[in-house]
C-alpha positions in Angstrom: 0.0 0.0 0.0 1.1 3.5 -0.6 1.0 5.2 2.8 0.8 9.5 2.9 2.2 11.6 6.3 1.5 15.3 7.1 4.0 17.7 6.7 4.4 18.1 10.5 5.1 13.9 10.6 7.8 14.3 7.8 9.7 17.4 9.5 10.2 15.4 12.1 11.5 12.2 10.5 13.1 14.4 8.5 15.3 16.3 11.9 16.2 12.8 13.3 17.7 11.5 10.5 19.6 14.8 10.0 20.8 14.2 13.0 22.6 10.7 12.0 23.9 12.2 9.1 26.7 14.9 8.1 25.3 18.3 7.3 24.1 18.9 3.9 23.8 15.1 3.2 20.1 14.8 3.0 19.6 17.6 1.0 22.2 16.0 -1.9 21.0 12.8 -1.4 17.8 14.4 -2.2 19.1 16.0 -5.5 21.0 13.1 -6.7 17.6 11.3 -7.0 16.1 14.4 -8.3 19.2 14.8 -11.3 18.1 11.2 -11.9 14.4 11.7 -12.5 15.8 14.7 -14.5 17.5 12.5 -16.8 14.9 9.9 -17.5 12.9 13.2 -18.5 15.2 14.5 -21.2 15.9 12.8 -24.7 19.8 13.9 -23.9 21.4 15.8 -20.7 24.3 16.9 -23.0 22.8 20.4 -24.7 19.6 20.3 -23.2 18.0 23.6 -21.5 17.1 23.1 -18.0 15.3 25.6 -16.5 15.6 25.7 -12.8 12.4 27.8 -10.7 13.9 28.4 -7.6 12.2 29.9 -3.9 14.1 30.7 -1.2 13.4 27.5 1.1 14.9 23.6 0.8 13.2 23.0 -2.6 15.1 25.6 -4.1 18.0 24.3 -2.3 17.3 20.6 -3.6 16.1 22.2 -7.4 20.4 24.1 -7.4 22.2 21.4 -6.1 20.1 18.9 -9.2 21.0 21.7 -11.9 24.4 21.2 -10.7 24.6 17.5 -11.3 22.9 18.1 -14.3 25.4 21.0 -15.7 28.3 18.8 -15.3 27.0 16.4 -17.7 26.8 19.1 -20.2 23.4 20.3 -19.6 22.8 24.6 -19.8 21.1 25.1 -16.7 19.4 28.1 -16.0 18.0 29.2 -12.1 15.4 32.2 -11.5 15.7 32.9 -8.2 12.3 34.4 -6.7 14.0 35.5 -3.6 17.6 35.9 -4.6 18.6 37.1 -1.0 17.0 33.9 0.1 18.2 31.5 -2.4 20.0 28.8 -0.9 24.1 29.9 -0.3 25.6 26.2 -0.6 23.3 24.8 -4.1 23.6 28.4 -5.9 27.4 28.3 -5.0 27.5 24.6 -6.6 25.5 25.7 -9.4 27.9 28.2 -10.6 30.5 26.6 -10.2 29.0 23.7 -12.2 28.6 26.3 -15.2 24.8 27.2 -14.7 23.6 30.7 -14.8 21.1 31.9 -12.2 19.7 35.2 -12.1 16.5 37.3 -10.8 12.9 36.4 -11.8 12.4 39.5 -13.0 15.2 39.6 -15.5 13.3 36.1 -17.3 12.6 36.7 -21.0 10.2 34.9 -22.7 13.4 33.0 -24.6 14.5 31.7 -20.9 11.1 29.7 -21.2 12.2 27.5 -24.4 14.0 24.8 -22.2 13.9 20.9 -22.7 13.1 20.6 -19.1 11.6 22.8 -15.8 12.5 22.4 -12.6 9.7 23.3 -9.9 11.5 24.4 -6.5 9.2 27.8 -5.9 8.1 26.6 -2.7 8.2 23.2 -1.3 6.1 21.0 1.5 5.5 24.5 4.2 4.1 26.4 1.5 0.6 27.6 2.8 -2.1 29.7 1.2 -1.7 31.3 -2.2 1.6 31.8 -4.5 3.0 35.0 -4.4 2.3 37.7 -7.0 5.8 37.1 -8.3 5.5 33.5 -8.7 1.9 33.1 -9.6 3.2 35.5 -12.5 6.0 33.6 -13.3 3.7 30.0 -13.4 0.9 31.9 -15.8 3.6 32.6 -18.0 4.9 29.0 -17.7 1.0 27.5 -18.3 1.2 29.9 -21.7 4.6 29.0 -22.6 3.8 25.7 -22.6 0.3 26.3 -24.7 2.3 27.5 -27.3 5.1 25.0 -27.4 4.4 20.9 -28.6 6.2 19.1 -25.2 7.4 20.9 -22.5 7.5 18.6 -19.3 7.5 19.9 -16.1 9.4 18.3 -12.5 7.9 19.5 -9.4 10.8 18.9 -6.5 8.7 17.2 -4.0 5.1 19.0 -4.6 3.7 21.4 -7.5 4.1 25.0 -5.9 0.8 26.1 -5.3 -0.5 22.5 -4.3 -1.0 22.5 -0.1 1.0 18.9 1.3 -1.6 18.3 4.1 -5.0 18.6 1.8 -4.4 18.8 -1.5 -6.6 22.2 -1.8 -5.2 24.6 -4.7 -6.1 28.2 -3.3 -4.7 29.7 -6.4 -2.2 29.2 -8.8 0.3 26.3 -8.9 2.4 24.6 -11.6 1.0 22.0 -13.0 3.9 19.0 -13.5 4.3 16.0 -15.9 5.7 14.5 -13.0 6.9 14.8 -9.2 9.6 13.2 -6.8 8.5 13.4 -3.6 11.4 12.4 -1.3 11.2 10.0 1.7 7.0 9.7 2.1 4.1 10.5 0.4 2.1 13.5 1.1 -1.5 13.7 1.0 -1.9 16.3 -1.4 -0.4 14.4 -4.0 -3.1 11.9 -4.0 -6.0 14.0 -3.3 -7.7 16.7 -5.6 -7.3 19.0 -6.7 -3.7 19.0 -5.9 -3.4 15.1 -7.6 -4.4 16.3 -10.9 -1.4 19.0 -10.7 1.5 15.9 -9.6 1.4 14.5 -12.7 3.1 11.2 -12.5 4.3 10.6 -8.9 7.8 8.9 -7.8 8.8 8.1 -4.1 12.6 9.1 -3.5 13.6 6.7 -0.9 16.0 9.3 0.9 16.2 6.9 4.5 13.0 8.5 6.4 11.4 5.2 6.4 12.5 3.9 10.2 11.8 7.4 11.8 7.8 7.3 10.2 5.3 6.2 12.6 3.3 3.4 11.8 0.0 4.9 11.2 0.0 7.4 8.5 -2.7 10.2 7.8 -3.9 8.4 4.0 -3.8 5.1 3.0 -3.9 3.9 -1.0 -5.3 0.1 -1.3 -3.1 -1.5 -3.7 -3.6 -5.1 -5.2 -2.2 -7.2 -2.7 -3.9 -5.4 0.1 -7.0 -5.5 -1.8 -7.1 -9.2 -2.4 -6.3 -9.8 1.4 -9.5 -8.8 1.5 -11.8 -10.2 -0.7 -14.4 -12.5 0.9 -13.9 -16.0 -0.7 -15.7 -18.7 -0.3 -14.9 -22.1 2.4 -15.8 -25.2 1.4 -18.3 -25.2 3.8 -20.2 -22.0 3.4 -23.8 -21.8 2.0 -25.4 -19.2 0.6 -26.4 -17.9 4.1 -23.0 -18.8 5.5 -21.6 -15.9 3.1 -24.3 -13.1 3.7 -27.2 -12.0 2.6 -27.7 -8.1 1.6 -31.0 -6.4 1.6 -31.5 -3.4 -1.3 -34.4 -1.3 -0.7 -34.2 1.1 -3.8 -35.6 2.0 -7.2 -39.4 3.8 -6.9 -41.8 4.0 -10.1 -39.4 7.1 -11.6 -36.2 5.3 -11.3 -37.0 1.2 -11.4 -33.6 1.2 -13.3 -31.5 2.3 -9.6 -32.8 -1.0 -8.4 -31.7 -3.4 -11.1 -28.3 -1.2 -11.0 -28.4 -1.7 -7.1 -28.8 -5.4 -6.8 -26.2 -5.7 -10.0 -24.0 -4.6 -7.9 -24.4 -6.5 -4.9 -24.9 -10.0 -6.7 -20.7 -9.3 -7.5 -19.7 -8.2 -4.2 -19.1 -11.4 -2.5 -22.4 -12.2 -0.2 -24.2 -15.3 -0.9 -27.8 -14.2 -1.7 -29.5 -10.7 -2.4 -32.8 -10.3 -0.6 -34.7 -6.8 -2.7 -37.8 -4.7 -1.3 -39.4 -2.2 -3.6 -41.5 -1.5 -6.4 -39.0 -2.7 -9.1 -39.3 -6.2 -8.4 -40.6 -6.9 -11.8 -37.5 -5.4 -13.3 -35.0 -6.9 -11.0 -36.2 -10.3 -11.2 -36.0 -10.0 -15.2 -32.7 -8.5 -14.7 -31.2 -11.1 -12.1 -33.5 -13.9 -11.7 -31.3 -14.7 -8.2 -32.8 -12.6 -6.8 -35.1 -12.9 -3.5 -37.9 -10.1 -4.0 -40.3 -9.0 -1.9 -42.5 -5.8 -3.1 -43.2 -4.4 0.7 -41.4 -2.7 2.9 -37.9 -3.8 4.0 -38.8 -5.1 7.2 -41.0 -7.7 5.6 -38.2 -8.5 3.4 -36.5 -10.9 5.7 -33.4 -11.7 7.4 -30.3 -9.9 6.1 -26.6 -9.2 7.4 -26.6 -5.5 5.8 -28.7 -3.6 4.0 -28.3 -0.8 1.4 -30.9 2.0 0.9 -31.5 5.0 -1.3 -30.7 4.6 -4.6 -32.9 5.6 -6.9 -35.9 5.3 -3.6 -37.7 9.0 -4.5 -38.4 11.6 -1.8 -42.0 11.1 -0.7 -42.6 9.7 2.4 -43.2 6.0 1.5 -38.9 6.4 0.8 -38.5 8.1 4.3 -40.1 5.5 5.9 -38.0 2.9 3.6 -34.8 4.8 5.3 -36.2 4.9 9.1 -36.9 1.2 8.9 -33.3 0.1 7.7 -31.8 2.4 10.4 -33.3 0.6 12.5 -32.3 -2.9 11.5 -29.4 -4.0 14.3 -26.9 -4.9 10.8 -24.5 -2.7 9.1 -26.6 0.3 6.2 -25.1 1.7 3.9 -27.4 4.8 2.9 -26.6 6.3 -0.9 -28.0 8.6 -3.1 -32.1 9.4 -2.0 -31.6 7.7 1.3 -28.7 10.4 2.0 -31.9 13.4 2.2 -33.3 11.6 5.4 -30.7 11.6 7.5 -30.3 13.3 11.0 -26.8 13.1 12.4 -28.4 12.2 15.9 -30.2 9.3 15.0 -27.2 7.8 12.6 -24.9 8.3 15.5 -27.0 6.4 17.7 -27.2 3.7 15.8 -25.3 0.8 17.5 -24.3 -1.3 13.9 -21.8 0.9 11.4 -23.1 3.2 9.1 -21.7 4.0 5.4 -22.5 6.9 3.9 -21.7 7.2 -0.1 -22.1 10.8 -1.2 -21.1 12.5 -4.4 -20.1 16.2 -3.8 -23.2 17.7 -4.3 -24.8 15.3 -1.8 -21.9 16.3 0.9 -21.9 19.7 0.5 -26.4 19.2 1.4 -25.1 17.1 4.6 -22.6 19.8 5.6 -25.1 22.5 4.7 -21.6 24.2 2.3 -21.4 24.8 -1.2 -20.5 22.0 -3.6 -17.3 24.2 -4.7 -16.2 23.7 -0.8 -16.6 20.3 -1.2 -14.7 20.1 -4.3 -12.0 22.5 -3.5 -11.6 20.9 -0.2 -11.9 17.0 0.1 -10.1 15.5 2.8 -11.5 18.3 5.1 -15.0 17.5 4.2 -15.4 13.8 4.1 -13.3 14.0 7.6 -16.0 16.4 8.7 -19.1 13.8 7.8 -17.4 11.3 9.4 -17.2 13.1 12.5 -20.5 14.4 12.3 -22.7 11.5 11.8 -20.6 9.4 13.6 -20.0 7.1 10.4 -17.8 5.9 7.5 -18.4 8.0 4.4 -17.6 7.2 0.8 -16.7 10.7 -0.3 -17.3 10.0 -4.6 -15.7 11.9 -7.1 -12.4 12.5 -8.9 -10.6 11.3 -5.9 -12.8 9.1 -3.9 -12.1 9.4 -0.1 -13.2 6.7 2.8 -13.2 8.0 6.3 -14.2 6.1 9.6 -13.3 7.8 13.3 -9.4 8.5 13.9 -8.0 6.2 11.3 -6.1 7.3 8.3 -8.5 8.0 5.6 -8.7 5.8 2.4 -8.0 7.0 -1.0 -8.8 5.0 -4.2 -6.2 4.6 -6.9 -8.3 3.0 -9.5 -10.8 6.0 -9.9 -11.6 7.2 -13.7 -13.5 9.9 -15.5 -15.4 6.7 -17.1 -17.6 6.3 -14.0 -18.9 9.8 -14.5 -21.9 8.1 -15.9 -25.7 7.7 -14.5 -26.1 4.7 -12.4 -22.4 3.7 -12.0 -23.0 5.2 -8.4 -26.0 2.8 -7.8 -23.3 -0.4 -9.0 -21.0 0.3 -6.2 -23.8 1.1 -3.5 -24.9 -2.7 -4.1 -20.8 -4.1 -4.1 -20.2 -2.3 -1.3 -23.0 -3.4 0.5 -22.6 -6.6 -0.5 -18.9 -6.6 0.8 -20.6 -5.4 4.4 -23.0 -8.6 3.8 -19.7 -10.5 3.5 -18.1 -9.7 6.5 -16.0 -6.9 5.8 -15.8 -3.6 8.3 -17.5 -0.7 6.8 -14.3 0.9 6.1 -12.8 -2.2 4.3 -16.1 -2.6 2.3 -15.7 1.1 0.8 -12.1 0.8 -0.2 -12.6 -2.4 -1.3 -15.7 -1.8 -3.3 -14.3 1.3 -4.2 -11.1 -0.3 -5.7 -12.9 -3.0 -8.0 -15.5 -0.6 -9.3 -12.6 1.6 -10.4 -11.1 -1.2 -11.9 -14.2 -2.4 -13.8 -14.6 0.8 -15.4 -10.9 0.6 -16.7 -11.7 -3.1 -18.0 -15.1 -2.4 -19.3 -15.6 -1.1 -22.7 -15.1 2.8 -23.4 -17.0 4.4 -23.1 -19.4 2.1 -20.6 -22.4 1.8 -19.4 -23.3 1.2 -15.6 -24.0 -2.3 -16.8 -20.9 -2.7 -18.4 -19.2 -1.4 -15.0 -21.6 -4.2 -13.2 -20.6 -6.8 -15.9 -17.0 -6.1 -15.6 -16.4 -6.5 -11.8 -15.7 -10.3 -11.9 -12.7 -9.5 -14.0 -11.8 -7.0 -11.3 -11.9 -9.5 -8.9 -9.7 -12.0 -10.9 -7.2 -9.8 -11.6 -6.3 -8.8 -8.4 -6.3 -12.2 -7.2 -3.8 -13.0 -9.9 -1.6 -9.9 -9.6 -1.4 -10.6 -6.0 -0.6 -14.4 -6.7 -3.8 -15.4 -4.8 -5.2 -18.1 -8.2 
């Protein structure tokens, strides 16, 4: 698994291992690896233009010392130093001496611009708030240099100035980079938008902090061994009973198609049997014949081991009471989509069984009572903040899709893609997920997990796809996990 630490948690693995280590050490150990990265970037060092965009803290520091490496090997290396009293003494010395040039930002020409290669170093992992006038400048003119010109790749040192470590929130401008070594540990706001669409591709510097990070990190990424570790399989002796059965209350006369979505969903997720109570039973039974239906009310649906509610249910007040009698079944709910507009954080924190929550933005930013831009602009801060309030695990959706539960490091999913921006791929993974609850798993398990394979169907489905060709796809999810992570 890929594992993300706060800026505070890296300073301080970053000060002990400083203190096993002569001075200066880290910070060239850090360059070398950057001049490295540099090099796989560039079709030859020898003659290429590398254009060094230097602040005044480390990562300016770490961005002179690389341009050094890199002008010894024949490279013309430009710095512009945004705070030349500030730049660091020791890399701009080395640069020099190396050959490179360095020089005031205000003294850049528009022909400084045509390099092979940039180096980002305007501010590194303790930049807060907003760019600078000077440097938000010098990155617009950067974004239209680079309009203009065919290939022009960008390496952020660390993190894309403009790009906050902790959140990934952009507050205004940043640089947006082909690519981005990050040195010792993740940070969260290279996996979290909007900062994760500005990383570009991301590579881990091993630089030695690994022994001085503690063992709980802030995010976790799920990665195929992790994921098939957890996959409910199947004993011998199980039954259809043995291995769960989910309850989906969903679909209404407007939307009978959320139903047959719903239950699509759960029949892949791992539980033995799917028990469904609405008015689409017609439609799911055509659908998936497997199906146990039951046309009343869920608690006339029979026995279940979780139930998921909401999609596609309506708002009148035959789907509120739909939502009050699931909440109070003693099994684990997950409440999506319709469900998500009868919810009062009291009652939800009083239930005694988990909870999981699936919103999309716009459905968040209703429970927090924000604007969806909030939301959007300001993830990790916002699912944290749903979890806390309804005492809960929420499925944050969207282009990064979050997982929170209590005090334990929030989830992010890898295998998210713009293909699942597409009506009724949300109703799929309410059904999976459930079904995974069904199954056994915790409710924060069941969200990464379900999270993870319906990402991964998308990718393996057709393109464009369907919701049912998300649904139809998941069992080749599930096998290829279990075979990348040796598990067949």
């Amino acid at each position: 698994m890929r594992t993300a630490y706060s800026v505070e948690t890296v300073r301080a693995a970053e000060r002990e291992l400083m203190a096993r280590l002569p001075e200066g050490a880290l910070m060239r150990r850090a360059a070398a690896s950057l001049a490295a990265t540099a090099v796989r970037m560039l079709d030859r060092v020898y003659g290429a233009r590398v254009l060094l965009l230097v602040g005044g803290g480390d990562n300016g520091g770490d961005a002179l010392y690389a341009g050094a490496l890199l002008a010894r090997r024949g490279a013309a290396v430009t710095a512009v130093l945004l705070s030349p009293d500030r730049a660091h003494p020791g890399g701009l010395a080395a640069l020099r001496t190396a050959g490179g040039s360095a020089g005031p930002a205000a003294a850049v020409s528009g022909r400084a611009l045509l390099a092979d290669l940039v180096l980002d170093g305007i501010t590194g992992i303790g930049g807060r708030g907003e760019l600078r006038p000077e440097a938000a400048e010098l990155v617009a003119r950067l974004d239209a240099r680079r309009a203009d010109a065919t290939e022009l790749p960008v390496l952020a040192v660390d993190l894309p100035s403009g790009v906050d470590a902790d959140t990934g929130e952009v507050p205004g401008a940043a640089v947006r980079a082909t690519a981005t070594a990050t040195f010792g540990a993740y940070k969260p706001g290279l996996l979290v938008d909007p900062g994760r669409q500005r990383a570009g591709t991301v590579r881990l510097v091993d630089i030695g902090l690994g022994p001085h990070l503690p063992l709980q990190p802030e995010l976790i990424a799920l990665q195929h061994p992790d994921v098939a570790g957890l996959l409910p399989l199947p004993s011998p002796e199980s039954d259809k009973y043995r291995r769960g059965v989910v309850g989906v209350a969903a679909g209404s006369a407007r939307y009978p198609g959320a139903a047959v979505l719903a239950v699509g969903g759960a029949l892949r997720g791992g539980a033995g049997a799917v028990r469904y109570a609405g008015h689409a039973a017609e439609g799911v039974v055509a659908a998936h014949p497997e199906t146990l239906v039951s046309g009343g009310a869920p608690r006339e649906a029979g026995r279940v081991q979780s139930w998921v509610v909401g999609p596609g249910l309506g708002t009148d007040a035959e789907a509120e009471r739909a939502v009050a009698q699931v909440l109070e079944a003693d099994v684990p709910v997950l409440v999506d989509a319709d469900g998500l507009r009868f919810l009062d954080p009291g009652r939800v924190r009083a239930r005694r069984a988990p909870t999981l929550l699936t919103p999309h933005a716009g459905e968040a930013a209703a429970l927090l009572d924000v604007a969806r831009e909030k939301v959007e602009a300001e993830r990790l801060a916002s699912v944290r903040e749903l979890a806390r309030r309804y005492g809960a695990t929420v499925l944050l959706k969207g282009s990064t899709t979050l997982v929170a539960s209590g005090g334990r490091p929030v989830r992010v999913n890898p295998t998210g893609t713009g293909w699942l921006a597409t009506a009724g791929s949300g109703d799929v993974l309410a059904g999976l997920a459930g079904s995974l609850l069904a199954a056994g798993l915790d409710a924060l398990d069941a969200a990464s997990v379900g999270a993870y394979l319906h990402g991964l169907a998308a990718r393996l489905a057709p393109q464009p796809c369907t919701a049912v060709e998300v649904a139809a796809a998941l069992p080749s999810a599930w096998q290829q996990v279990r075979a990348t992570a040796g598990t067949d």
